[in-house]
Structures are given as structure tokens and as C-alpha cells.
C-alpha positions as a Markdown table, in Angstrom:
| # | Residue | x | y | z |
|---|---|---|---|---|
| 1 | Unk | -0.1 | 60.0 | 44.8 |
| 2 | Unk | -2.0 | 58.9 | 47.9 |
| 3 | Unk | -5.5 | 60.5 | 48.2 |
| 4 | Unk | -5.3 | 61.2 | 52.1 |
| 5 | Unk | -2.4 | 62.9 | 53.5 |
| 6 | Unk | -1.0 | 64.1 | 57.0 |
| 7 | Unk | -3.4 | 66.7 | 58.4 |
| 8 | Unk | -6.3 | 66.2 | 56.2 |
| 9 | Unk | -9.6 | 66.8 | 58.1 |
| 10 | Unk | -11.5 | 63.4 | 58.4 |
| 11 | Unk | -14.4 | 61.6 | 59.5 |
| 12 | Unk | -14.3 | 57.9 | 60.6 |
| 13 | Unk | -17.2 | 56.3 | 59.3 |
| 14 | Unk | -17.4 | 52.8 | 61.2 |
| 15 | Unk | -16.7 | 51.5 | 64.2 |
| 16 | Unk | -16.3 | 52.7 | 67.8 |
| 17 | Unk | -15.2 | 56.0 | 66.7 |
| 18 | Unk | -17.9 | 56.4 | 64.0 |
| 19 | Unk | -19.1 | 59.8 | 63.4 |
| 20 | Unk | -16.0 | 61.5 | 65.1 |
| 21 | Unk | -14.4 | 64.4 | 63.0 |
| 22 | Unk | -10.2 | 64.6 | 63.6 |
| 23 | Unk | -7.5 | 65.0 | 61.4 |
| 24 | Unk | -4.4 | 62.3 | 60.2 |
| 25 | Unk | -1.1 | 62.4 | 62.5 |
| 26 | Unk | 0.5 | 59.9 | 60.5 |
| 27 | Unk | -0.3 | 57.3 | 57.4 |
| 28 | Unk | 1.3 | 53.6 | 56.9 |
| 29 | Unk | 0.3 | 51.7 | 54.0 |
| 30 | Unk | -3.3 | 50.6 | 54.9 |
| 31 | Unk | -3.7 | 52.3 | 58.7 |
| 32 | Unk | -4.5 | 55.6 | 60.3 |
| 33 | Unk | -2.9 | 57.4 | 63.1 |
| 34 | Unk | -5.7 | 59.8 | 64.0 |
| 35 | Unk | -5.5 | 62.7 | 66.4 |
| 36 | Unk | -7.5 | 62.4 | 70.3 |
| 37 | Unk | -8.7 | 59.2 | 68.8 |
| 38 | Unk | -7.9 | 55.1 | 69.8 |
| 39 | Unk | -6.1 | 56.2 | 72.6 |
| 40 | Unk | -5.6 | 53.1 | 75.2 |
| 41 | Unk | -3.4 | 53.2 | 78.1 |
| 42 | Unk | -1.0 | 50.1 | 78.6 |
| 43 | Unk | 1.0 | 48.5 | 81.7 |
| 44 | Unk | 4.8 | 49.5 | 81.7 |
| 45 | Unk | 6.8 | 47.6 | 83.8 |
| 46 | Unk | 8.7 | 50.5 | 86.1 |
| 47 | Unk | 6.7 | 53.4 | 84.1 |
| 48 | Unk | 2.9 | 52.7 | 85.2 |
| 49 | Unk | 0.4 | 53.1 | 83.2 |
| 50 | Unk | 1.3 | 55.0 | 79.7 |
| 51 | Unk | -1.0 | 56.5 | 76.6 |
| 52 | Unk | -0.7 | 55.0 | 73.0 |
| 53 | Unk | -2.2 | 55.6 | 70.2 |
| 54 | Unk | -3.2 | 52.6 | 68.1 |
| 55 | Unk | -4.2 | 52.8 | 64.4 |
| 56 | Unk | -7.6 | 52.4 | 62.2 |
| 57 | Unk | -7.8 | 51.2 | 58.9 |
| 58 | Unk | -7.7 | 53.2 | 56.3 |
| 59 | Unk | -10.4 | 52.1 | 54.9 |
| 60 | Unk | -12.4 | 53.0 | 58.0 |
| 61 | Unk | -12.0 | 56.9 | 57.7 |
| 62 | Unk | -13.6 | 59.0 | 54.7 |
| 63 | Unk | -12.2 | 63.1 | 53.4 |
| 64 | Unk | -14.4 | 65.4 | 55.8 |
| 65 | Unk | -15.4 | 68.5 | 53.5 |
| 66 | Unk | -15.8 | 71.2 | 56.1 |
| 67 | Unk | -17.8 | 73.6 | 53.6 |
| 68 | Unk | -20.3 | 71.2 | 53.2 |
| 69 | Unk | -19.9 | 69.6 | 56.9 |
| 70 | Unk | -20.3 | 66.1 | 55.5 |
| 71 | Unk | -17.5 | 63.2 | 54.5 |
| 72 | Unk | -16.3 | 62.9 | 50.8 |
| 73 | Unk | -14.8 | 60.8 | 48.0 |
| 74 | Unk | -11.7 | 62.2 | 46.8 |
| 75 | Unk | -10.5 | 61.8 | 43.4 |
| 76 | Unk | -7.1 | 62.7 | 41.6 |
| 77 | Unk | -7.3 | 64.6 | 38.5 |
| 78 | Unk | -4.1 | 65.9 | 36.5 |
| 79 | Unk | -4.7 | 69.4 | 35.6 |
| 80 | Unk | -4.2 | 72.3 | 32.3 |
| 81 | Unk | -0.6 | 72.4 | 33.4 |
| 82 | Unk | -0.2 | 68.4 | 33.9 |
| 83 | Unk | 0.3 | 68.2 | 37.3 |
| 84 | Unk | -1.8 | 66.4 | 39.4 |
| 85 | Unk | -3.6 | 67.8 | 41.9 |
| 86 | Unk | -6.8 | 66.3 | 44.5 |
| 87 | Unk | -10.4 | 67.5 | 44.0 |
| 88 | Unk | -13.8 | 66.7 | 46.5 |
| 89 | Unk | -16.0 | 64.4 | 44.4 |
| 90 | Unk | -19.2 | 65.8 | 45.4 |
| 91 | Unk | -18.1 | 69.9 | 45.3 |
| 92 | Unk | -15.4 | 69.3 | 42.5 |
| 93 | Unk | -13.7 | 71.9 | 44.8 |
| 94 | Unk | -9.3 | 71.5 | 44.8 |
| 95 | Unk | -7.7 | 70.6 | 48.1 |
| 96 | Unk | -4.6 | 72.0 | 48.9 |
């Protein structure tokens, strides 16, 4: 089970973007596809100029906890019932 998912709330916490709140379009192994984020526009041939998105690295972007309005560690805990399920390090509080 991955800790960070599609559509979690996050914060990136280094480089150009650091300090920008978003949330994950898409995951791949170790990089990031973050929404209104690392967007560059490239030459087409025939097409002008186009928007991409380019990734981070994973390792760049921390949980956001929007309760507390500061980034968190998330940890995965199995629960009474054995399934496992993720919880905010700081708040103990389940994600969904």
C-alpha cells in the first residue's frame, strides 16, 4: 500500500515550487504529476507552442493536513478489523 494516492492534498517542500499547496493527478513509481504545478510550454513542429506538465520527485512533496494547515508524515497502520488503513502522524487522525 502506497502512502500517497491520486487526489491527496499536498505540499511540495523543496524546490521551485516550495511552499505550494495542490493535490496528485497521477503517481509513477518515484515521481509526481501535480495539479497547476511544473507546467512548461514546448515547441511543436506544425502545433506551436503546447503546455506539459512535467513531474517532481516524490520525495519532494509531503501529506498536507488541511485541519492543521501544515504538511505531515503519513504512516500505515492495520486496524481492529485487519485491514489496513492510513493515519496523519502528527494528529493520529484516519485518511480516507
Amino acid at each position: 500500500m502506497k502512502k500517497l494516492r491520486s487526489g491527496d492534498p499536498i505540499m511540495v517542500i523543496a524546490g521551485k515550487y516550495k511552499g505550494k499547496i495542490s493535490s496528485i493527478e497521477k503517481i509513477d513509481e518515484n515521481k509526481v504529476w501535480v495539479k497547476w504545478l511544473n507546467e512548461v510550454k514546448r515547441a511543436m513542429k506544425w502545433k506551436g507552442f503546447v503546455k506539459k506538465h512535467l513531474p517532481i520527485n516524490i520525495s519532494n512533496v509531503m501529506y498536507y493536513d488541511e485541519v492543521s494547515k501544515k504538511p505531515s508524515k503519513l504512516k500505515i497502520i492495520s486496524n481492529k478489523e485487519g485491514k489496513k488503513v492510513r493515519k496523519i502522524a502528527k494528529t493520529d487522525k484516519e485518511i480516507k
